[in-house]
Each structure stands twice: as structure tokens, then as C-alpha cells.
C-alpha positions as CSV (number, residue, x, y, z in Angstrom):
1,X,7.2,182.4,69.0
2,X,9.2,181.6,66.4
3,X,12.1,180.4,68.5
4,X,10.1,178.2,70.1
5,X,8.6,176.6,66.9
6,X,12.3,176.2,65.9
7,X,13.0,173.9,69.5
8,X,10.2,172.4,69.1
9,X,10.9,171.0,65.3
10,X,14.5,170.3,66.1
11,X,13.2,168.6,69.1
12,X,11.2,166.3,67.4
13,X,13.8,165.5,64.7
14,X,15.8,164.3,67.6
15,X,12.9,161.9,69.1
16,X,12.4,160.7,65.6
17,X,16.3,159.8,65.7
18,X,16.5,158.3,68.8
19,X,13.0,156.4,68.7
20,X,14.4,154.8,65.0
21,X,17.7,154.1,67.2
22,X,15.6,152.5,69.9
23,X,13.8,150.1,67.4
24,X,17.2,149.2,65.5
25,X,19.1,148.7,68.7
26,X,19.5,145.3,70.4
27,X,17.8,144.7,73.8
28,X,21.6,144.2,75.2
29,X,22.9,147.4,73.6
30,X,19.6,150.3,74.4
31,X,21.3,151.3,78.0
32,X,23.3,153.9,75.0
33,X,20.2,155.3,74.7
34,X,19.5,156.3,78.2
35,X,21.6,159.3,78.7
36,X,20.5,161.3,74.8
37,X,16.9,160.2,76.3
38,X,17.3,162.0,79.8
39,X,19.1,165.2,78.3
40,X,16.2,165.4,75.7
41,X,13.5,164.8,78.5
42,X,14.6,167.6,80.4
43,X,15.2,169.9,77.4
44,X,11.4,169.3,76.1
45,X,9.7,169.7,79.7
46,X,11.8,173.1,80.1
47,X,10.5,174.4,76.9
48,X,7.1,172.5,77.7
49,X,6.9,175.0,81.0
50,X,8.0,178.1,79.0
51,X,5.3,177.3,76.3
52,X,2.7,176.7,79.3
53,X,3.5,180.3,80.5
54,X,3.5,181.8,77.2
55,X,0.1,180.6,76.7
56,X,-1.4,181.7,80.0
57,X,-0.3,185.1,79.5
58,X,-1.6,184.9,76.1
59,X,-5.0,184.1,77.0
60,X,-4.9,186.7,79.8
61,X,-3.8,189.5,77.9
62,X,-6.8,188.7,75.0
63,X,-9.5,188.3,77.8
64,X,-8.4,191.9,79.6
65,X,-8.6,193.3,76.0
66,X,-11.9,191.5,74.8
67,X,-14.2,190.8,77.6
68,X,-17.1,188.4,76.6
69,X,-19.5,191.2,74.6
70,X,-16.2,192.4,72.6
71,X,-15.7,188.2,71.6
72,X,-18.9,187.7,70.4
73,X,-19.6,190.8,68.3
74,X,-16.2,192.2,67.0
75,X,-13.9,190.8,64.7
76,X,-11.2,192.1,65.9
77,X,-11.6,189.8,68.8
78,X,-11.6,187.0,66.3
79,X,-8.2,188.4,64.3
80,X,-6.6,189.2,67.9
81,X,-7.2,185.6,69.0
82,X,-6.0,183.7,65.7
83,X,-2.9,186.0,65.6
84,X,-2.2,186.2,69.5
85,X,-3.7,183.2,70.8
86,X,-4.0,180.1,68.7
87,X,-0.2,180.0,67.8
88,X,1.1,179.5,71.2
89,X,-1.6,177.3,72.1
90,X,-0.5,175.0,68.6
91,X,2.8,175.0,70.0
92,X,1.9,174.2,73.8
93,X,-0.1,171.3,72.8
94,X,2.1,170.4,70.3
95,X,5.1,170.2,72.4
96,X,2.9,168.5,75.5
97,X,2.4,166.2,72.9
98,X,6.1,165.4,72.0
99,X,6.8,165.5,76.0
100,X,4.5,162.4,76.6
101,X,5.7,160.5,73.8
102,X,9.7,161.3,74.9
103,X,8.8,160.2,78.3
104,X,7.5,156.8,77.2
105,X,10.4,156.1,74.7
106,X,12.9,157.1,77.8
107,X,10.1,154.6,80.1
108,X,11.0,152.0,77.3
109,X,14.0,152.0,76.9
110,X,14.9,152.1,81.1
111,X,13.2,148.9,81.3
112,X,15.1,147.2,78.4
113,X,18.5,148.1,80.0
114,X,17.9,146.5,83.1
115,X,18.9,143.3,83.5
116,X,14.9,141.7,84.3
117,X,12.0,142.9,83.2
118,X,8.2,141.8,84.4
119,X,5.2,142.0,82.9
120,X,1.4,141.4,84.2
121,X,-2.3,140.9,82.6
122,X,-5.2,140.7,84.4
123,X,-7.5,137.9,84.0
124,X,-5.4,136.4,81.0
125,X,-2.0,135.6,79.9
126,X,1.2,137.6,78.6
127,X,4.3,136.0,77.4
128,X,7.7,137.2,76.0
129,X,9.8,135.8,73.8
130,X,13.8,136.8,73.2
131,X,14.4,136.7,69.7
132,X,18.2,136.6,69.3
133,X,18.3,137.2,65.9
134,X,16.7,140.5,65.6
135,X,18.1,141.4,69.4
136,X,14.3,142.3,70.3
137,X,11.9,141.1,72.5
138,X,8.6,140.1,71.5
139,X,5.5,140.7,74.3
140,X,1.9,139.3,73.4
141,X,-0.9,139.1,75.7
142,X,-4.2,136.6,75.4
143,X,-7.8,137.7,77.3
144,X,-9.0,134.6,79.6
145,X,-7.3,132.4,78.3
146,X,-3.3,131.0,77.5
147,X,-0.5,132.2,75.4
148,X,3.0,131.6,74.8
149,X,5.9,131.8,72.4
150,X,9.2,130.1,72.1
151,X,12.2,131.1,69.5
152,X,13.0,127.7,67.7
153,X,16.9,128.5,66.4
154,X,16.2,125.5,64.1
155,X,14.2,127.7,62.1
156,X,14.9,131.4,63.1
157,X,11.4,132.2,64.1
158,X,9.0,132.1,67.1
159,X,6.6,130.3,67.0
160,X,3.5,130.8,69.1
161,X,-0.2,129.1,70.4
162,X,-2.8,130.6,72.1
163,X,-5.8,129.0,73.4
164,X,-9.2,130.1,75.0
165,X,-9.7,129.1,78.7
166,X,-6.8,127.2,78.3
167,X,-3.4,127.0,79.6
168,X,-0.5,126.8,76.9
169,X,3.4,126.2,77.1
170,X,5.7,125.6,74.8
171,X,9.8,124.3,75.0
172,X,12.1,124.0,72.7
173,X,14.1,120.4,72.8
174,X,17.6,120.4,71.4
175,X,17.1,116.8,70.6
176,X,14.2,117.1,68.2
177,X,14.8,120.2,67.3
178,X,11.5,121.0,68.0
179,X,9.2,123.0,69.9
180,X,7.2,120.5,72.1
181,X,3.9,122.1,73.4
182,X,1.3,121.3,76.0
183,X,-2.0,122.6,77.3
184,X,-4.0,122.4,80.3
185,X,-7.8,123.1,80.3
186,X,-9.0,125.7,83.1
187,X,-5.6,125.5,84.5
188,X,-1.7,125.9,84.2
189,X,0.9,124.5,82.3
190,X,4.7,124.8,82.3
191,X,7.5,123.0,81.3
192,X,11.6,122.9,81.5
193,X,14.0,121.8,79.5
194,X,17.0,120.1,82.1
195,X,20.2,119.7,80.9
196,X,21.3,117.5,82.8
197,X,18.5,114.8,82.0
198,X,18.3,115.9,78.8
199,X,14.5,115.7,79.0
200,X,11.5,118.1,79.2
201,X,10.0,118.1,82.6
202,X,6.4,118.9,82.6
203,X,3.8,120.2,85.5
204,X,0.3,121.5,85.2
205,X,-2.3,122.2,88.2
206,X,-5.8,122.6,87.7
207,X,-6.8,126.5,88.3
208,X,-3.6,127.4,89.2
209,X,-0.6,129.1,87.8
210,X,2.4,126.9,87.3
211,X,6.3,128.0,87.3
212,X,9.8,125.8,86.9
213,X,13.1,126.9,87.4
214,X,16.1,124.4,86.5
215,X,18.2,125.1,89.5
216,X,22.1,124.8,88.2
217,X,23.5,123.9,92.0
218,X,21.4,120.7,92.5
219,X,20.9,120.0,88.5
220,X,17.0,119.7,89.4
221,X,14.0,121.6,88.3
222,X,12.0,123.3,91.2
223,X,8.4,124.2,91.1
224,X,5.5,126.5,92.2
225,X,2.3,127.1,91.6
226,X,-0.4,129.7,92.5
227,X,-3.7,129.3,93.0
228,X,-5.9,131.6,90.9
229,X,-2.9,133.8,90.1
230,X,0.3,133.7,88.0
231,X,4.3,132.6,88.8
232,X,7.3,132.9,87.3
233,X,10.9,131.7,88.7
234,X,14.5,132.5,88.1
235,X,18.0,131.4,89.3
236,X,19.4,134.0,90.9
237,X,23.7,134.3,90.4
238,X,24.1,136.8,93.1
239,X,22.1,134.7,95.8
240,X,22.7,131.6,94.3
241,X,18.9,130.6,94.7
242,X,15.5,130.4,92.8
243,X,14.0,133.4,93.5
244,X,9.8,133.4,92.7
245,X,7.4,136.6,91.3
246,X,3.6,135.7,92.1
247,X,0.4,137.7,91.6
248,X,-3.5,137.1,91.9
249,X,-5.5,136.6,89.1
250,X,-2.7,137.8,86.6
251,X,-0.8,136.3,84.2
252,X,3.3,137.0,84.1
253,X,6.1,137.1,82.0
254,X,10.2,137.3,82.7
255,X,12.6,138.7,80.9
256,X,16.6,138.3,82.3
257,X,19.9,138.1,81.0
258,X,21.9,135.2,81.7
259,X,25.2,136.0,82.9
260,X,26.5,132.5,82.2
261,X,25.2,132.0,78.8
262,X,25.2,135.6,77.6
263,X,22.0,136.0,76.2
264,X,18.3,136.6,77.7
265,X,16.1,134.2,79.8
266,X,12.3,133.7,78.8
267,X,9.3,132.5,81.4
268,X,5.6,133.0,81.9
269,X,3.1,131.7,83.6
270,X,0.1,131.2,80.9
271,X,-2.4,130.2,82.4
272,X,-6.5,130.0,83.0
273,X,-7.5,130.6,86.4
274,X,-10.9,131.8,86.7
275,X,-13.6,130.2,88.9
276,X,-16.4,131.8,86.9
């Protein structure tokens, strides 16, 4: 038992570690992380079966001594159980404990190495914001009703608006050096920045999710919408195309990096879409 109680401490000291590594670490840089994760994963759910084992046997061994008269009316049933029983259980639980929190650390951090990353909410909004200061991405998330953020490099910070029953958007314009926003009552809202124009083109639909995509090859903005449901776009560099996530009734952010620029890609379809 007491071997196990030493894994299990120096197990934990190596989550703590690699959990404060995880936080510190930019979004670019936490595919490092992946391979101490995995090892540790599989180190914690072998010990996690050995513990479960232990435990069984435990519990066996002090019901074939103490059958349910002997539990209730002896105290050595009591003493057996506290010395025999309890500290393996404390450890099982303990570790089962550590094993679920490893696993969504190691989740985490999987989806924060690859290159795009998605996120839905029912009935409301999400939206993500790349803050490439701090190398971390920000996620918030709005019931029935809009949200958005946008990093404004004028300032350093994101800034963000949320809004009941209400679609939001936000985008920064390197000519004010401002964020611009607009919103869209029981609807959607979205709007792109083209270079090319060097102006903010705007869209919103009326119960309906709205995504834009400035397409590099034709130096035009393309858009979608969804009816009662969320969208989000991207320019694909493999396939050279503006490739489209949709969903019913959800809202949706996009994470990506940007080969060509170097740095991570922001979109989300915030949104109102209810009929109710």
C-alpha cells in the first residue's frame, strides 16, 4: 500500500507540473506537451487497474471474514475495515480521481496542437478569441443570445459584447484602429475585414446564422448563412478553397493557424436563431 501511495503522490506532482506547463505554454508550442501527457496517461490507468484489484480483493477478503452479523456487532469488524479496507479504497478513488483529470489535460492539450479547433453551444453563442500576446486562446459562451470578442493590438486587450436575443460581431479595422461592432436583433451578424478594399464588409440575415471568409484567390469575401443554426468559414491552403462548418440550432466558433501569416485565425457565428 505504501508503494502505491508513493506513485500515486509522485504521480500527481507530475500532473501538477505539466498542467502549470500547459497554462504557461503558447497555443503554437503545447504539441511538447503531448508525448509527457500520453506516458503519464498510461502510467496512472496501469496503477488505476492495480488499485481497482487491490480493492476488490480487499473488500472480499473482509466480507468472507465478517459476514453481516459479525459487521454490525463486533468491533473488530470495524478495526479490520479501517486498517484493511478504507486505505485502498482512499487510494483507488484518489487515483481514479487524478486519472480523469490527466485525461482531460491530455484532451486539452490534443486539441490545442492541432492546427483547427471547433466549438459548439446549443441554443446560444460561443466565440474565441487568439490573444497573441499571452499565446492563449480565450473561449466564452452566451445562453440565447450573441457574443463575441476581438483582440485590438492597438491596445493589447480583447475586447468583448454580448447581447440578449441578439446577434453581435465585432472587427478590428487597421485604419481606425478600432474595433467596429454591429448587432442584429433575432438574427445574425458577421463581418470581414478585406484587404484588398480596405473596408469592413458587413452581412446579417434575420434568424439565421451568418459566416464570411475573405477568399485570397479572387480577393473577395464569400458568404453563408444558416437558417436557425450556426456557420463558420475558412480558406483552406491545401485545397485552395473556402471550406464551411454548419450546425442546427448551435452557435460555433474556429480556431486555425494561418500558415501565411503565422499566427491563429478567429470566427464565429454569434447569433440568435430561435423561433420561440
Amino acid at each position: 500500500m505504501s508503494e502505491s501511495k508513493s506513485t500515486l503522490d509522485i504521480q500527481r506532482n507530475i500532473y501538477e507540473q505539466l498542467y502549470s506547463q500547459h497554462q504557461a505554454t503558447r497555443r503554437e508550442h503545447q504539441d511538447s506537451l503531448i508525448k509527457p501527457l500520453q506516458d503519464l496517461n498510461e502510467e496512472v490507468q496501469h496503477c488505476l487497474a492495480a488499485d481497482k484489484g487491490t480493492y476488490a480483493k480487499a473488500k472480499e477478503e473482509y466480507h468472507q471474514d465478517f459476514n453481516i452479523f459479525k459487521r454490525a456487532f463486533t468491533s473488530d469488524a470495524s478495526e479490520r475495515e479501517a486498517k484493511s479496507v478504507t486505505p485502498v479504497k482512499e487510494i483507488y478513488h484518489e487515483r481514479k480521481d487524478l486519472a480523469g483529470k490527466v485525461l482531460e489535460l491530455l484532451k486539452e492539450t490534443t486539441q490545442e496542437a492541432n492546427p483547427i479547433e471547433s466549438r459548439t453551444y446549443w441554443n446560444g453563442s460561443i466565440a474565441v478569441v487568439y490573444n497573441p500576446i499571452t499565446g492563449r486562446a480565450e473561449w466564452k459562451q452566451n445562453w440565447h443570445g450573441g457574443i463575441h470578442g476581438v483582440f485590438n493590438p492597438s491596445t493589447g486587450t480583447v475586447e468583448w459584447q454580448q447581447a440578449f436575443h441578439t446577434g453581435v460581431f465585432g472587427v478590428f479595422n487597421p485604419k481606425s484602429n478600432m474595433v467596429e461592432w454591429k448587432r442584429n436583433f433575432n438574427g445574425g451578424v458577421h463581418g470581414v475585414y478585406n484587404p484588398s478594399t480596405q473596408e469592413i464588409e458587413w452581412k446579417s440575415a434575420f434568424h439565421s446564422g451568418v459566416g464570411g471568409v475573405y477568399n485570397p484567390l479572387t480577393h473577395q469575401v464569400e458568404w453563408k448563412t444558416a437558417f436557425n443554426g450556426g456557420v463558420v468559414g475558412y480558406f483552406d491552403h491545401q485545397t485552395q478553397r473556402v471550406e464551411w462548418i454548419d450546425q442546427w440550432h448551435h452557435g460555433i466558433a474556429l480556431i486555425l493557424w494561418d500558415p501565411t501569416s503565422k499566427t491563429y485565425l478567429t470566427t464565429a457565428s454569434c447569433g440568435w436563431y430561435d423561433n420561440e
